[in-house]
N, C-alpha and C positions, 0 to 999 in steps of 0.2 A: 504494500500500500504506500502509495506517493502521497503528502502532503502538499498540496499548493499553497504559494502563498498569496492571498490575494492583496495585502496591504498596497505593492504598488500601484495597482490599479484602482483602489477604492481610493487612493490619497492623488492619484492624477483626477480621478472623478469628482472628488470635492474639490479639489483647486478650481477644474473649472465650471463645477455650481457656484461657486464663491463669484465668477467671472459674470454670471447673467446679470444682466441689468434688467431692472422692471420692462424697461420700451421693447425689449428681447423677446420677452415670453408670448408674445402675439408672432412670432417669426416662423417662417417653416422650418421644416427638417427634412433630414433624407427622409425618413418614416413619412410618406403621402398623406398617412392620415393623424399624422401630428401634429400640432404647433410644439414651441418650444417648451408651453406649461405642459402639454401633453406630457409629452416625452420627460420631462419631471416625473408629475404624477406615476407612468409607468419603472420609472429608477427607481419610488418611494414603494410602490407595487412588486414590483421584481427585489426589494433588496429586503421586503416582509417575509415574503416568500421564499426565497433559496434561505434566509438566516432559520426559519422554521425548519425547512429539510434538512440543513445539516445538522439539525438539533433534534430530528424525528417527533418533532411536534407536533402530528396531523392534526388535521383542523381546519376549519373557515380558510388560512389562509395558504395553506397546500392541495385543497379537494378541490377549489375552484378555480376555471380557465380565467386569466386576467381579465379583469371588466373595461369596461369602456370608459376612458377619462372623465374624470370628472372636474369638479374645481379645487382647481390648487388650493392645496392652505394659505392660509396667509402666515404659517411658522413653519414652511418649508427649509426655509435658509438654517435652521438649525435642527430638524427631527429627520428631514433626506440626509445631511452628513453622517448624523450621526448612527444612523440607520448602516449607511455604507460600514461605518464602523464597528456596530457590531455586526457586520455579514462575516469582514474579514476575521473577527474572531472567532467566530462559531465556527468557519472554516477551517480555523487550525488547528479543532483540537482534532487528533486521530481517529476519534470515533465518527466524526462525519463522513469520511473517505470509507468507510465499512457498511456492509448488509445492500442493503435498496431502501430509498429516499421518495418523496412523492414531490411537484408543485408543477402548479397549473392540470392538476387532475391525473397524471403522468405519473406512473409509479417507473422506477428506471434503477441502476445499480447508483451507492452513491457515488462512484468513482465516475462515472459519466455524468451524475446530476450534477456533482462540483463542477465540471468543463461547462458545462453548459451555462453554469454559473457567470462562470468569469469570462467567458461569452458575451453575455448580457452587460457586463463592467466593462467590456473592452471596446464594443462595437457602440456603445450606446454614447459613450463617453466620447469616441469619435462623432456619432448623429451630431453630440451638442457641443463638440468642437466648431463642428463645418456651420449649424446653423446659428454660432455665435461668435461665427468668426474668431474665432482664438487658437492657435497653433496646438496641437496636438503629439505628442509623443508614448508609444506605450514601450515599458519594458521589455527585453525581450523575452523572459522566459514564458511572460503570458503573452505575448504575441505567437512564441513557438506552440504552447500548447492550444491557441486558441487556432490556429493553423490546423493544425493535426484533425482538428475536429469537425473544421467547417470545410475543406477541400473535398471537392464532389467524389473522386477518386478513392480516395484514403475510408471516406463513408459508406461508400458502394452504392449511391446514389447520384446518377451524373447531374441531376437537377438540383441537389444539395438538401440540407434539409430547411433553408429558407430561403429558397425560391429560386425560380432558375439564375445564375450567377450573372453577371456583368462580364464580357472578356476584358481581362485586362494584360499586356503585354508580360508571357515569360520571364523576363527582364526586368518588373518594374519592381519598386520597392515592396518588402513583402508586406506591410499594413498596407498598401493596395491591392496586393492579391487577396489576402485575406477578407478587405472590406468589399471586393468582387466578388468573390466565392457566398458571399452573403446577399446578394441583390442589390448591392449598394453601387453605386456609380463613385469609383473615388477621385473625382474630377467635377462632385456635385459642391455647389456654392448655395450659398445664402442669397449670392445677388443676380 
């Protein structure tokens, strides 16, 4: 059993929630059916959720497929960080990475539901890069594992398992392959 560490990506994530400005959150995102609170809302959602499975807390917020955005809080700027924060701890402790895990209705091993995890930290974190215009950077070891996961190939699904890929040049840097193999356009702006 491999430990991941999520810390650098949950602390590249909160740097750049720290970065949104209020006039921001009406902005799009790569996500079509996002604004920028959206895709908030869905971090605060997603970071409820995997902190639940790796802590085999079944419940409300493991059984059910993510809902449909709602209104931001208005004490996001500090209950989203701190949320990311405790993801990356409940991720580290060894018993997460063991047995099978559930969220978003999905029972799965937790050594796949952690990946999919930091998935969600890695690609999302990029969305609210591009749609708030702020430079991006992810570590690499969660870029390599978040690679391993999302490449049509490697999964045995040439469509991926979020939707059919973007081509992106053999050659190009790997968080744009990566952010291809996802449906994502890594050449998508804000403006």
């Amino acid at each position: 059993m491999t430990v991941i560490d999520f810390t650098p990506a949950t602390r590249r994530l909160v740097e750049l929630l720290a970065g949104v400005t209020d006039a921001q959150l009406t902005n799009r995102t790569p996500c079509a059916e996002f604004s920028v609170a959206d895709l908030v809302n869905h971090i605060d959602g997603f970071a409820t959720a995997f902190t639940a499975a790796a802590r085999k807390d079944f419940g409300p917020a493991t059984s059910a497929t993510p809902a449909a955005p709602s209104d931001l809080s208005p004490a996001w700027r500090t209950t989203v960080p701190a949320k990311l924060d405790t993801l990356a701890e409940s991720w580290a402790e060894p018993d997460a990475w063991t047995g099978t895990t559930r969220a978003g209705g999905v029972d799965l091993d937790a050594a796949i539901m952690g990946r999919f995890a930091l998935d969600e930290l890695v690609v999302h974190a990029w969305d609210l890069a591009q749609a708030t215009d702020q430079p991006y950077t992810c570590d690499q070891a969660s870029l390599d594992v978040v690679e391993a996961l999302v490449t049509p190939q490697a999964n045995g699904d040439p469509s991926g398992p979020f939707g059919p890929p973007v081509a992106v040049p053999a050659d190009a840097p790997q968080l744009d392959r990566v952010i291809g193999y996802t449906g994502r356009d890594p050449r998508w702006t804000v403006v």
